[in-house]
N, C-alpha and C positions, 0 to 999 in steps of 0.2 A: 457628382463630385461637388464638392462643397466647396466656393470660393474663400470661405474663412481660415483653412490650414493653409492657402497659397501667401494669401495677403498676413497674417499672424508670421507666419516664419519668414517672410520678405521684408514685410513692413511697406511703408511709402516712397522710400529713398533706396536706390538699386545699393545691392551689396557686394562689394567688391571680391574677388579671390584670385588667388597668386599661384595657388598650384593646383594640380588634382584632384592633391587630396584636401584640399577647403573647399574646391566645387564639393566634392563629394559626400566630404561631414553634411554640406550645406543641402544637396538635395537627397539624403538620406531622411534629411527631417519632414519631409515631404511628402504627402502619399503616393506609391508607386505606380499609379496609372498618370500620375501630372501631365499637363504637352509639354514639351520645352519645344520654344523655336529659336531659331539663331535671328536677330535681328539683321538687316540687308543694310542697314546705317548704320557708318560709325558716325557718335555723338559728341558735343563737347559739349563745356560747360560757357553758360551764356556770358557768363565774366571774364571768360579765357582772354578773349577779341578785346576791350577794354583794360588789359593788363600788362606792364611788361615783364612779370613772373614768372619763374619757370613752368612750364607743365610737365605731367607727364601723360600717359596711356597706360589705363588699366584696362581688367575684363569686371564686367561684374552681372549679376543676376540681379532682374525686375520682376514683380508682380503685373502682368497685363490682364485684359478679361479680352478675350479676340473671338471674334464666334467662329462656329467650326461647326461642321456637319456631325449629329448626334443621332442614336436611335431613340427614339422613344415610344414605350406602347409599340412596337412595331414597326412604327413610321420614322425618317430619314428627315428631322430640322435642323433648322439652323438655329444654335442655340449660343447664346454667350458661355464662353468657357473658360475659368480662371487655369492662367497659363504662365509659364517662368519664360524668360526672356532673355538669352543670353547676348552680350553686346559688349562692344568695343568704346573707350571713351576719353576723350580728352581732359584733362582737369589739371587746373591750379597743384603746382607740387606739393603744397601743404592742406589739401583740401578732401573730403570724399566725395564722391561723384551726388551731387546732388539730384533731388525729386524730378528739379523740371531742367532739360539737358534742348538743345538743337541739332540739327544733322549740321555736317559739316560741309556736306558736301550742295552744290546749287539744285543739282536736279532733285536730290532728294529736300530738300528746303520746300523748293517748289511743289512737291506732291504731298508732302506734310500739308503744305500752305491750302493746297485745292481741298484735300479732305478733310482740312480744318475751316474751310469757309474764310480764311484768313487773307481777302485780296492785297492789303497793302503788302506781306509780307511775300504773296505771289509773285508782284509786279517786280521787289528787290530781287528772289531769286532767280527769276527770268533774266532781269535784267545782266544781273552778276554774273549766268549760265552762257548768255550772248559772248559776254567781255571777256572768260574765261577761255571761250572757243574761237575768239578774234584774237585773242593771246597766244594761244596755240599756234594756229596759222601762221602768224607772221613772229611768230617767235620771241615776244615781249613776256609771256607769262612762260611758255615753255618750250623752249630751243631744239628739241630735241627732234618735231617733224622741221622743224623748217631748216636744221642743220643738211636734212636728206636731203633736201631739196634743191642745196647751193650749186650743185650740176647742171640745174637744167634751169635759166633764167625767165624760161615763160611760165613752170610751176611757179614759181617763187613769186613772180609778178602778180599770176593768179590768186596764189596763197592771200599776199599784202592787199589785194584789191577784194575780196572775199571778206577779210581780215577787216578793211574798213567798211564794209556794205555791215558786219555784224553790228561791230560799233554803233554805225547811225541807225540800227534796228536798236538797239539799247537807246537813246538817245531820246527815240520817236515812242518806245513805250514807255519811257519815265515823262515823259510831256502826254503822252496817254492817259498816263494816270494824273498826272494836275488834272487835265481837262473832266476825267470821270468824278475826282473829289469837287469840284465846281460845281459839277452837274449835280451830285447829291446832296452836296451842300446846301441846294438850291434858291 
């Protein structure tokens, strides 16, 4: 299969669709053995966070190249293989989901960040992943475990003291990383 009908009928920029049957027009155009995978991150758009505009959430299909186990001659490689991408995404209400999009989420921030070599951006979504799950706990970001937990006053204690040990783990790796940009700074 030839990466040129994936990328020709996608293009560079994911293409949006609203019902079925425009997935459908859409991957009909397509050759019939294509992958499609569902993407594990929903994304948004990198301007969303900088704006007070409304969004919304579409669906739309990408062009990826993902490698994938192939026969060839016989034999079982790993080959790159031009693939459509289906996924979930945040966007500016008047805007279409643009080319270069982020995860929304920390933990996937962070593994984008690792398989992109990308440490600065690691160390934020580590850091944001910590304060997110210190939120949790003691119920600042999200109330809904530490609502259970108003019954029993030693979880709850445990929760807020947990809650702030994550914290100063956030705390101690953004002063991690001054200290590593110093270092390489050198």
């Amino acid at each position: 299969m030839s990466a040129v009908p994936v990328h020709a009928v996608l293009g560079e920029e994911p293409v949006e669709f609203a019902s079925a049957g425009e997935l459908a027009a859409l991957m009909a155009r397509l050759p019939a053995d294509t992958p499609v995978v569902v993407s594990h991150a929903v994304r948004a758009d990198r301007d969303l966070a900088n704006s007070d505009d409304e969004d919304r959430v579409t669906a739309a299909a990408s062009a990826v190249t993902l490698p994938q186990m192939v026969r060839v001659a016989g034999e079982v490689e790993q080959r790159p293989v031009p693939t459509v991408e289906l996924g979930a995404f945040y966007i500016l209400r008047d805007r279409s989901v643009p080319a270069v999009t982020v995860p929304v989420s920390p933990y996937d921030q962070a593994v984008e960040a690792i398989r992109g070599g990308n440490d600065e951006a690691l160390f934020i979504a580590l850091r944001e992943l910590l304060e997110f799950a210190a939120g949790c706990l003691d119920g600042q970001t999200d109330a809904s475990l530490y609502e259970q937990l108003a019954g029993d006053s030693d979880l709850v204690s445990q929760a807020e003291m947990d809650a702030a040990l994550l914290r100063h783990a956030a705390q101690r790796l953004a002063a991690l990383r001054v200290r590593i940009d110093a270092y390489l700074a050198g």
